[in-house]
C-alpha positions in Angstrom: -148.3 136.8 110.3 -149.3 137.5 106.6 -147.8 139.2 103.7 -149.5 140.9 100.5 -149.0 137.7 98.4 -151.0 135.7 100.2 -153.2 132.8 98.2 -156.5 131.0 99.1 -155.1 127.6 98.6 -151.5 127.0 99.5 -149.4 124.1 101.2 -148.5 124.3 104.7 -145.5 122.7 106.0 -143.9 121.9 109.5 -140.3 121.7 109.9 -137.7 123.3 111.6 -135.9 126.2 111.0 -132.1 125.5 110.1 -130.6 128.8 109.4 -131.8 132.4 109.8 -128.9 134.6 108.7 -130.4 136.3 105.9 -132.7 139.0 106.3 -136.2 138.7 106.5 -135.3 134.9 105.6 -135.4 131.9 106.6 -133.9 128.9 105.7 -136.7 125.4 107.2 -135.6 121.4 106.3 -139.1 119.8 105.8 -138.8 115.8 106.4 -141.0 113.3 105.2 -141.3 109.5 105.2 -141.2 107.6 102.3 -142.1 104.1 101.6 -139.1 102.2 99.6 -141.3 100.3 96.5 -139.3 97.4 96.4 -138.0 96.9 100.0 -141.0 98.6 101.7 -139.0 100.3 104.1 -139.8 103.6 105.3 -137.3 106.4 104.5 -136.8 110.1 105.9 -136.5 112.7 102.9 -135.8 116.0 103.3 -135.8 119.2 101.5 -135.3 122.6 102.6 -137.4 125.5 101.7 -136.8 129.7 102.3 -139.5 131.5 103.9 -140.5 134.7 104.2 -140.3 136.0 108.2 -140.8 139.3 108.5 -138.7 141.0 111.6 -136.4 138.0 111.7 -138.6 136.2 114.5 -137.6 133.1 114.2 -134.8 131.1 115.7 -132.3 128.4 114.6 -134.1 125.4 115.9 -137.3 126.4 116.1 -140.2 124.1 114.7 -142.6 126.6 112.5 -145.6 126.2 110.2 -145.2 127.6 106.8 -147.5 128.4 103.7 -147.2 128.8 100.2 -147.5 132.2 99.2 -146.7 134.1 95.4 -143.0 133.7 94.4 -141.2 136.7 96.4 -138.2 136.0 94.8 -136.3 133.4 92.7 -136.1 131.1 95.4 -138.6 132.2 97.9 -142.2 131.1 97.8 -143.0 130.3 101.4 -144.3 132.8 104.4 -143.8 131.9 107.9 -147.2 131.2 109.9 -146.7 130.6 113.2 -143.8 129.4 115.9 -143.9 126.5 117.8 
């Protein structure tokens, strides 16, 4: 699935979709471990992005891939790839 704004070059992330009320968005928390520098502990960070999906495809739930596209809107620089 692409949109016009596509770039060469951007990030893709995995995570899984956590809210798809809005239309032709969706809402995806990204985690990520972290290593703690003093205690050297690994710890799970996460941050949730809004991505562009087109038709309302996806599903709460969901695991999806998505890539960094041009700023749609204010908030909204992602484009959903695919759905796992």
């Amino acid at each position: 699935m692409s949109t016009p704004n596509t770039t060469g070059n951007g990030r893709v992330l995995r995570g899984k979709v956590v809210s798809s009320k809005m239309t032709d968005t969706i809402s995806v928390a990204v985690e990520r471990y972290v290593k703690h520098p003093k205690y050297k502990k690994y710890l799970k960070r996460t941050k949730k992005f809004l991505a562009h999906d087109a038709g309302n495809t996806a599903k709460v739930g969901e695991t999806v891939e998505i890539k960094e596209v041009n700023p749609i809107s204010k908030r909204k620089s992602f484009a959903l790839v695919t759905t796992k």
